[in-house]
RONU-568548 format. One record per residue (C-alpha): x, y, z; residue in one letter. Coordinates in nm, 4 decimals. Layout:
REM RONU-568548
(rec (X,Y,Z),"A");
...
END
This chain:
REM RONU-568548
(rec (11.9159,4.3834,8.1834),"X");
(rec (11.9616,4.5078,8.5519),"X");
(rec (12.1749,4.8306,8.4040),"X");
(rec (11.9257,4.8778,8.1403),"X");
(rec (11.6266,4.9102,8.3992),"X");
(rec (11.8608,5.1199,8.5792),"X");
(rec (11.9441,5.3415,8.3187),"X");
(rec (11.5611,5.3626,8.2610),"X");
(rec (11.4715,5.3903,8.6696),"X");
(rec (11.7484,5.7605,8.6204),"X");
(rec (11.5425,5.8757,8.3078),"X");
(rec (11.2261,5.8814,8.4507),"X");
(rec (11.3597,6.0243,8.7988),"X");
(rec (11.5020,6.3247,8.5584),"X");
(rec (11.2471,6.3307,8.3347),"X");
(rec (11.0093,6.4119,8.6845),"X");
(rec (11.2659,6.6099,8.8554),"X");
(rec (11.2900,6.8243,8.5287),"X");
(rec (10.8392,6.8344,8.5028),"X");
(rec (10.8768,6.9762,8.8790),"X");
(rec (11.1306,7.2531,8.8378),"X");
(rec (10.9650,7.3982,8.5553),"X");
(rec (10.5759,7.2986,8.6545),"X");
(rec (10.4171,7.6429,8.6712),"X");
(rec (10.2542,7.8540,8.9705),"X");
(rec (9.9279,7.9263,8.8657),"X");
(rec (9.7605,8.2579,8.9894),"X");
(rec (9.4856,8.4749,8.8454),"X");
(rec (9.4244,8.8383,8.7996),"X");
(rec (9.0159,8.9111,8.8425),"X");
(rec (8.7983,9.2039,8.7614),"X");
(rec (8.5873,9.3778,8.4888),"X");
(rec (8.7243,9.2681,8.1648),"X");
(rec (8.4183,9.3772,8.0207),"X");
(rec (8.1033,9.6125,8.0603),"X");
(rec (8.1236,9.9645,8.1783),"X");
(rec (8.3885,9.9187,8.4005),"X");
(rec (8.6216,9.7225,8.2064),"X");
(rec (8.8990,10.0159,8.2019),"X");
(rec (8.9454,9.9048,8.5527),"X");
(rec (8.9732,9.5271,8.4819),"X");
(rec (9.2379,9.6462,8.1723),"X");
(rec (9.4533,9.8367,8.4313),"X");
(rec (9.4273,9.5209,8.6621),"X");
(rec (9.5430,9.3136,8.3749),"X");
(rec (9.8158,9.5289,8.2570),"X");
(rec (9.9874,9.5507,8.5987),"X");
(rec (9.9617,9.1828,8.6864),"X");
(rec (10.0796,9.0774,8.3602),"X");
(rec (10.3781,9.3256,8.3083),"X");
(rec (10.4483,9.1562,8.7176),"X");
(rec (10.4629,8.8168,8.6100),"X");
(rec (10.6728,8.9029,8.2884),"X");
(rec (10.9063,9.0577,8.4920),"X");
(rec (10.9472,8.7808,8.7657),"X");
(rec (10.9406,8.5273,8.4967),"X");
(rec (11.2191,8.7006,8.3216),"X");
(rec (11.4165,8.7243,8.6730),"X");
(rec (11.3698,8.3092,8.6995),"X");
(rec (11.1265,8.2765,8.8572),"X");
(rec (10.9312,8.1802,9.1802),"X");
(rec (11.0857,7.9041,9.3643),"X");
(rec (11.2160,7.7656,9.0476),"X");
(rec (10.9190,7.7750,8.8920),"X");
(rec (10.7407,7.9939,8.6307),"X");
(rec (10.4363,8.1944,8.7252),"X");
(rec (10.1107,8.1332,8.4985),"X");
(rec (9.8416,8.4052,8.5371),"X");
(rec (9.5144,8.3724,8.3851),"X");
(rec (9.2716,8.6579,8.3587),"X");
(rec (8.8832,8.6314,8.4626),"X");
(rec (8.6315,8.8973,8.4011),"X");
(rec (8.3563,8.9243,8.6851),"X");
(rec (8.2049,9.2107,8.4856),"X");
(rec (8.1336,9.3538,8.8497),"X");
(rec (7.8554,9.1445,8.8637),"X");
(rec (7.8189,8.9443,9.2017),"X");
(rec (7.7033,8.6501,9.0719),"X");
(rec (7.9632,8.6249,8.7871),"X");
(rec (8.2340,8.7230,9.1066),"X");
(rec (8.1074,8.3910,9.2689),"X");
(rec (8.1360,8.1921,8.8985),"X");
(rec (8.5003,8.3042,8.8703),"X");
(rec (8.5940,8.2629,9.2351),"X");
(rec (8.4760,7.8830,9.1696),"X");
(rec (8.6573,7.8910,8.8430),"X");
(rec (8.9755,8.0544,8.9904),"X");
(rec (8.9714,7.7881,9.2476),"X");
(rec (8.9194,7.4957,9.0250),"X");
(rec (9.1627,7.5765,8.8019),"X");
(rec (9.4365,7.5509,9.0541),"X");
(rec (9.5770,7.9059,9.0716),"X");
(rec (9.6519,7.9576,9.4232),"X");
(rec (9.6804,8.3721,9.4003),"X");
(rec (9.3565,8.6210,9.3193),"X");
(rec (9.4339,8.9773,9.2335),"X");
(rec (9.1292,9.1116,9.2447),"X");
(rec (8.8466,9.1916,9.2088),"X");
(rec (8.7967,9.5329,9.1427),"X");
(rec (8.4330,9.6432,9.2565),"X");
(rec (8.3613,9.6034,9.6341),"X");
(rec (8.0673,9.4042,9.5619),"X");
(rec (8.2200,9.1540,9.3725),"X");
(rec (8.4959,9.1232,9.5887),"X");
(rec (8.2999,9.0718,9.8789),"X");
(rec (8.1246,8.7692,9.8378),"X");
(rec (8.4299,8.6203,9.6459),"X");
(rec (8.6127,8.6601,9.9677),"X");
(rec (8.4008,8.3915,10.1331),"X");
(rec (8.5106,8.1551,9.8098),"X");
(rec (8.8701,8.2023,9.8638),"X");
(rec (8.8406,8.1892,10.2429),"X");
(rec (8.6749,7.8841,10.2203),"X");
(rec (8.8970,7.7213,9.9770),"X");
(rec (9.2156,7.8773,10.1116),"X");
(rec (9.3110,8.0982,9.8180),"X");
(rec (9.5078,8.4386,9.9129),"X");
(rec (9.2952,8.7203,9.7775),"X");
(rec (9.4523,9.0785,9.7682),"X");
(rec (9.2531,9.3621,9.5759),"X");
(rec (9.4485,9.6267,9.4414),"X");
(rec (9.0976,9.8756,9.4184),"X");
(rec (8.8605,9.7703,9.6525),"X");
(rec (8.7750,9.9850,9.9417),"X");
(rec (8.4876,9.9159,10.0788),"X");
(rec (8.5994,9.8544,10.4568),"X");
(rec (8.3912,9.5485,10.4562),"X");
(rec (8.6014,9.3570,10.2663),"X");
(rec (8.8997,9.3043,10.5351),"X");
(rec (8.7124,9.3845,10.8192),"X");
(rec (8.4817,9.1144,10.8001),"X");
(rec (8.7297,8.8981,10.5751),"X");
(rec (8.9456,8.6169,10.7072),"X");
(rec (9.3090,8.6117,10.7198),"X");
(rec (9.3526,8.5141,10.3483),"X");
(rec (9.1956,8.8677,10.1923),"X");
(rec (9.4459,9.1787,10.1922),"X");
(rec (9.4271,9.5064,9.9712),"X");
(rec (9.7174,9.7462,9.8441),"X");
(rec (9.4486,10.0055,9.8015),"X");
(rec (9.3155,10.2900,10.0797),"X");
(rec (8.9675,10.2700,10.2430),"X");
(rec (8.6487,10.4432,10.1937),"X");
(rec (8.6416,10.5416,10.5468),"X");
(rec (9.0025,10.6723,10.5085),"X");
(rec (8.8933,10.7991,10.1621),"X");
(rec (8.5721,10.9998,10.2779),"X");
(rec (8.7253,11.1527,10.5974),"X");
(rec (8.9480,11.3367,10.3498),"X");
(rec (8.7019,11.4259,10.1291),"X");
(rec (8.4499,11.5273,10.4298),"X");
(rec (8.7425,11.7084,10.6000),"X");
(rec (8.8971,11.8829,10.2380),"X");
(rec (8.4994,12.0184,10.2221),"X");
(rec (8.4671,12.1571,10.5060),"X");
(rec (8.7761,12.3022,10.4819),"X");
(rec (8.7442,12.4440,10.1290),"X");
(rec (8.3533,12.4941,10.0328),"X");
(rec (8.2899,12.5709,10.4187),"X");
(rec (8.0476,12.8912,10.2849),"X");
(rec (7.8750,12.7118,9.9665),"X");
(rec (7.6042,12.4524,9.9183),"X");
(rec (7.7159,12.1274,9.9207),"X");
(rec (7.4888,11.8045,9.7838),"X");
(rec (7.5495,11.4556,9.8537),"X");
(rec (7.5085,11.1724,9.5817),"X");
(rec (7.5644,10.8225,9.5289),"X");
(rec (7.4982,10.5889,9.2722),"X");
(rec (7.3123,10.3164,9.4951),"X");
(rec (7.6779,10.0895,9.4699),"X");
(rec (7.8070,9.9154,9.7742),"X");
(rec (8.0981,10.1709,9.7088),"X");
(rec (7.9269,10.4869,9.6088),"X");
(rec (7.6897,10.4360,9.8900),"X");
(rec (7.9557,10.3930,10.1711),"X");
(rec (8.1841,10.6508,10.0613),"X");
(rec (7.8907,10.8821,10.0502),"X");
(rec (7.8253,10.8176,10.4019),"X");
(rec (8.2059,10.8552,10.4964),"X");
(rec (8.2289,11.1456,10.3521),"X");
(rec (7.9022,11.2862,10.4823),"X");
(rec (8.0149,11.1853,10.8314),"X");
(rec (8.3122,11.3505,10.7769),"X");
(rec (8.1988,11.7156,10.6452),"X");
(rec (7.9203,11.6989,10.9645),"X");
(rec (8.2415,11.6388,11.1668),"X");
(rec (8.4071,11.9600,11.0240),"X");
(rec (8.1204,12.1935,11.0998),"X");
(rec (7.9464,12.2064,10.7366),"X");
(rec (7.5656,12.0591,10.7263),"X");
(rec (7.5128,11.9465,10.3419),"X");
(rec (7.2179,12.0976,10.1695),"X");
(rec (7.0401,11.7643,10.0669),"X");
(rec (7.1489,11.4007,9.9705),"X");
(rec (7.0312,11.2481,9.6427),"X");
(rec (7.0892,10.8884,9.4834),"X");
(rec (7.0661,10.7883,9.0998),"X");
(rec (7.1479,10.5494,8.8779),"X");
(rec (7.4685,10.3793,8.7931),"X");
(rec (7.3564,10.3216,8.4515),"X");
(rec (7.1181,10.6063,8.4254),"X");
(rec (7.1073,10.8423,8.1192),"X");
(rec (6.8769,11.0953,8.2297),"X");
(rec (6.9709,11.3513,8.4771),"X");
(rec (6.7491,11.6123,8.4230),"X");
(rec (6.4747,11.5614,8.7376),"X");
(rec (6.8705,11.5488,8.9769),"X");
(rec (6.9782,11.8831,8.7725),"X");
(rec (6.6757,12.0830,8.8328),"X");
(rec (6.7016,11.9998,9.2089),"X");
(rec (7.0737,12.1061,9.1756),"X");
(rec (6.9844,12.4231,9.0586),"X");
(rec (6.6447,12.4531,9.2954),"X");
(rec (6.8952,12.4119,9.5594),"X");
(rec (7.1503,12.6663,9.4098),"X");
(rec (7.4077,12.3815,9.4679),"X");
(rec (7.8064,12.4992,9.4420),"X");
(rec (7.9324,12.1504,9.5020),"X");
(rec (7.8344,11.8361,9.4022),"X");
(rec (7.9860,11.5146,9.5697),"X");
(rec (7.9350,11.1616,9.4120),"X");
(rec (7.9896,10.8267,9.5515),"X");
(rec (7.9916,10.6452,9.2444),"X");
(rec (8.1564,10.5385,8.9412),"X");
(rec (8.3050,10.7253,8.6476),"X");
(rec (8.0667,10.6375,8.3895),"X");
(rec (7.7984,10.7800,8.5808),"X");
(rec (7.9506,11.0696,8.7346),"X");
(rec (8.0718,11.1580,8.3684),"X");
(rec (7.7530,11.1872,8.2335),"X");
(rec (7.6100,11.3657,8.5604),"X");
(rec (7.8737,11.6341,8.4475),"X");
(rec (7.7789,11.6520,8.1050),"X");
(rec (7.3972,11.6927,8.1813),"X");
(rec (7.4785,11.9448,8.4460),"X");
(rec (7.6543,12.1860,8.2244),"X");
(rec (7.4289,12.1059,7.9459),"X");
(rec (7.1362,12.2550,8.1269),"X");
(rec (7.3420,12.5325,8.3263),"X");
(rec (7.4637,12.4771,8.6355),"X");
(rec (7.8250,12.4842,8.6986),"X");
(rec (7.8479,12.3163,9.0485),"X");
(rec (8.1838,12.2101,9.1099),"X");
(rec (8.2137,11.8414,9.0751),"X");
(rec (8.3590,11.6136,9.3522),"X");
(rec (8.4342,11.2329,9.3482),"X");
(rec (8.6713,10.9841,9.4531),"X");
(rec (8.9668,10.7234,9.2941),"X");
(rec (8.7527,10.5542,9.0567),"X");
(rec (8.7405,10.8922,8.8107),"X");
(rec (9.1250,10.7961,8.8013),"X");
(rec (9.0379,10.6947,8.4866),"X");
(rec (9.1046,10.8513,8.0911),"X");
(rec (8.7282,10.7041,8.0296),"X");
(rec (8.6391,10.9720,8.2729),"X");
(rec (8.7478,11.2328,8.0631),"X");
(rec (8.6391,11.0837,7.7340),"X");
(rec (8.2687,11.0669,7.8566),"X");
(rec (8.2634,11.3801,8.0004),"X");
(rec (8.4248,11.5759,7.7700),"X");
(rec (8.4868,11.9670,7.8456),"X");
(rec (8.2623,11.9319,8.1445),"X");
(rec (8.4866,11.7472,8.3227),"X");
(rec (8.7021,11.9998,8.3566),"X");
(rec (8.7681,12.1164,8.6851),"X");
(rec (8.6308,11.8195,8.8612),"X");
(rec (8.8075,11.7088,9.1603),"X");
(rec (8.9052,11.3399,9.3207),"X");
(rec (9.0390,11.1838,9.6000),"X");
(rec (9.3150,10.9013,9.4840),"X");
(rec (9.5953,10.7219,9.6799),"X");
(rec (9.9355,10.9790,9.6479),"X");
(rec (10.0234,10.9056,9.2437),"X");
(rec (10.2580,10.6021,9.2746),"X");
(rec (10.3714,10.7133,8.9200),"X");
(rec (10.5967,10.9683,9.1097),"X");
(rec (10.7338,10.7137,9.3045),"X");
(rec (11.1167,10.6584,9.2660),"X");
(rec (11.0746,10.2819,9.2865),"X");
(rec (10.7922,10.2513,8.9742),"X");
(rec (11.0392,10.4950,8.7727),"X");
(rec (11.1783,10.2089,8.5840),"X");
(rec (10.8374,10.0365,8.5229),"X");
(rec (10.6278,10.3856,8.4282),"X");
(rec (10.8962,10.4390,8.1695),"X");
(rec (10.8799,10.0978,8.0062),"X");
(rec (10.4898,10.1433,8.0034),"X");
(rec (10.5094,10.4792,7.8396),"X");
(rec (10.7543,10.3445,7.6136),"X");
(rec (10.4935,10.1450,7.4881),"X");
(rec (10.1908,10.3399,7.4246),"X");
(rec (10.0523,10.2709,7.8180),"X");
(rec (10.0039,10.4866,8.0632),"X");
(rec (10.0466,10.3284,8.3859),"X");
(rec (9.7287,10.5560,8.5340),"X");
(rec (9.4570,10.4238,8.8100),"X");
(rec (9.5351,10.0980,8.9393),"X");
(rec (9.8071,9.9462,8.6514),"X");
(rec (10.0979,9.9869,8.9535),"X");
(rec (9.8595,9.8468,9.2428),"X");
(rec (9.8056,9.5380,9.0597),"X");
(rec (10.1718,9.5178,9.0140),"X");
(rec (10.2651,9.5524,9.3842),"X");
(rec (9.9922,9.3034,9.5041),"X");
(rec (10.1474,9.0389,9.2723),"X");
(rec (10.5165,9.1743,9.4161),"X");
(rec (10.3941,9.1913,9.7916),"X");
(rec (10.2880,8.8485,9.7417),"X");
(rec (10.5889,8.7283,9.5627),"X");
(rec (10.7937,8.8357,9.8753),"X");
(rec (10.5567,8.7060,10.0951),"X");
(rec (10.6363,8.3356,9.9071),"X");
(rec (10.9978,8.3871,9.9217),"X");
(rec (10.9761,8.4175,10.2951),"X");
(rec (10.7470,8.1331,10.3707),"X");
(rec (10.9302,7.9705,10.0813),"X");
(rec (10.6511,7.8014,9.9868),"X");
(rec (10.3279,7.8463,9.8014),"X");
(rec (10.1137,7.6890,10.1071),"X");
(rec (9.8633,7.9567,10.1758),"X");
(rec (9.8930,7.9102,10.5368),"X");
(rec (10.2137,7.9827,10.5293),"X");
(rec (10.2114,8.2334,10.3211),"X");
(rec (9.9218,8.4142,10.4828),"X");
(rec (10.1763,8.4135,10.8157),"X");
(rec (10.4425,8.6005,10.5725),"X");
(rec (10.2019,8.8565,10.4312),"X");
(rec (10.0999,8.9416,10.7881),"X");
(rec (10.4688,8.9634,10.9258),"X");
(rec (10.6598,9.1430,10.6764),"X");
(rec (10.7749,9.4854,10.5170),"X");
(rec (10.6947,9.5036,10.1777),"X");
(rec (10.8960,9.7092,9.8708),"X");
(rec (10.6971,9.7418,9.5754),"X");
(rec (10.5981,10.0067,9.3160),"X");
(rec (10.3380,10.1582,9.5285),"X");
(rec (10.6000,10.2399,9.8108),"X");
(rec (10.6531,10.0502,10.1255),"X");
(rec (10.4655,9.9123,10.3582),"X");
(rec (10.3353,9.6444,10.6246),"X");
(rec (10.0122,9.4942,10.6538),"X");
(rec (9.7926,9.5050,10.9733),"X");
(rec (9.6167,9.2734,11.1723),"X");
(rec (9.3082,9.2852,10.8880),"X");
(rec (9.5247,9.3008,10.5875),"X");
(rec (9.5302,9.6831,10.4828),"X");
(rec (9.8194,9.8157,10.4298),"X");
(rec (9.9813,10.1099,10.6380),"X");
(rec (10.0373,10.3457,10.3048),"X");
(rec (9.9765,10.7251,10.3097),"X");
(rec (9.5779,10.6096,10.1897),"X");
(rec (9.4461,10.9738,9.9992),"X");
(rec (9.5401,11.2737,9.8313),"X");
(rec (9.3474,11.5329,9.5916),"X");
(rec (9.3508,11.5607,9.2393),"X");
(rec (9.2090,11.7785,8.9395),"X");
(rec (9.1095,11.6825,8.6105),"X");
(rec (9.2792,11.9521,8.3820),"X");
(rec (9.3353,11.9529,8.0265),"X");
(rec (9.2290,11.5641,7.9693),"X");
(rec (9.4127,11.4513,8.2746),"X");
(rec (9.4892,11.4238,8.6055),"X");
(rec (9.7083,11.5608,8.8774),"X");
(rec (9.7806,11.5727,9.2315),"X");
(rec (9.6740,11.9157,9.3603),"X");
(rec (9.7901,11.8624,9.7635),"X");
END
């Protein structure tokens, strides 16, 4: 009887030995997996995912298998806060996300509180890890790094021509506006006036008649895609063929699809394309291979999950404290080149380059 219970005592010692090697890390991948800005949350997705396939496939994290599970915050605060709470309560213990600055805001305080490492691979509102604790990092430039190269590329380039401001009334639009307004003052150029409109407006024509009463050459918005898009459309619709001007979320095909042959021409500011990045070779080609074009933020969701991944290896745990510690004292190698962290958790990549939309796509012009 004593070498039967014995026999039994080793079977359930490897039965829970063999339940703890392959229990699963759980982390998350959050954005807008639906409503207009659901092409974002998509890219999100497909990076994280095609991440966790690939470290899967490689064995692993700490002899474990990672399990990601997608939330969709629709870039709605209130929903952010509902999937924070979610994300936290289902035991995941990594949130890519979110995507929108004002959804990843107030989630910050969630995961800062609960002790969840948050990094965004699109939000830049400066915000976020300036006022953030030590748990919430980003892969992803800044709007204040973002609109001093627009300001300065403005000045620079449309130095003699009428320049108008816009933003959509988004934490984002709005800031990057003012960045960029700050930064064309700063260069010598006054703009001619500053508008707003709506993020999910469909009428343009009281803003395109002041465009034109203004004789404006060059529009700048701080907004959106979806919005800027049909801006575009409206303005050639009614005759006035003011160069358009935005920044990285019109890194997007939806951009072109909305605005059609008026989007030609526009121009964006967007992180240098990590597409032409030796290291993401290997990764772009198994996208394209598959129908997916690895555009916008597909390979910054992909690095956050690697950055972090490294960061775990290091600590070689999954404690946030400890891995927090990592993220904040190592050199990363990921897709997106690499790179370090500073003391607020952005990381010390070239942050923004110009591109043109041209023939239904994009490309880096500088």
């Amino acid at each position: 009887m004593k070498r039967v219970l014995v026999s039994l005592a080793a079977l359930i010692l490897a039965a829970l030995f063999t339940a703890t090697a392959h229990a699963g890390i759980k982390i998350a991948v959050a954005g807008p997996m639906t409503g207009p800005d659901a092409a974002f949350g998509d890219q999100f997705k497909t990076g994280a995912e095609l991440a966790v396939v690939d470290i899967n496939a490689a064995g692993g994290l700490l002899g474990q298998q990672l399990e990601l599970k997608v939330y969709d915050d629709a870039c709605d605060p209130k929903q952010a806060m509902t999937v924070a709470n979610r994300l936290v309560g289902d035991g995941a213990v990594l949130a890519v996300g979110h995507f929108c600055s004002h959804t990843s805001i107030p989630a910050s305080k969630v995961y800062e509180e609960e002790g969840i490492i948050q990094i965004s691979p699109g939000s830049t509102n400066p915000k976020l890890t300036d006022e953030g604790g030590p748990n919430v990092f980003r892969v992803c430039g800044r709007d204040d790094q973002q609109g001093s190269v627009a300001g300065a590329y403005l000045a620079e380039n449309f130095g003699d021509k009428n320049i108008a401001i816009l933003h959509d009334h988004s934490t984002y639009g709005k800031g990057l506006a003012q960045e960029t307004t700050k930064a064309l003052n700063g260069g010598g150029k006054k703009e001619a006036f500053h508008d707003t409109f709506s993020k999910d407006g469909t009428d343009f024509s009281a803003l395109v008649s002041k465009l034109r009463h203004n004789k404006i050459d060059v529009v700048y918005v701080g907004g959106y895609y979806d919005g800027a898009a049909r801006l575009a459309r409206q303005m050639r619709d009614q005759g006035v063929d003011a160069i358009l001007v935005g920044g990285d979320t019109l890194v997007t095909k939806e951009f072109a699809a909305i605005a059609g042959k008026a989007g030609e021409g526009t121009l964006m500011t967007f992180s240098p394309d990590p597409r032409k990045n030796p290291a993401a070779a290997e990764i772009v080609e198994r996208l394209r291979a598959k129908g997916v074009e690895p555009e916008g933020y597909v390979l910054y969701a992909y690095a956050a999950v690697q950055a972090w991944k490294q960061a775990v290896e290091k600590a070689g745990s999954v404690d946030p404290a400890k891995v927090m510690q990592a993220l904040h004292s190592s050199q990363f190698d990921t897709v997106i080149g690499t790179f370090e962290f500073d003391e607020n958790g952005d990381p010390n990549l070239r942050p923004y380059a110009f591109y043109r939309w041209q023939d239904g796509s994009y490309a880096q012009i500088d």
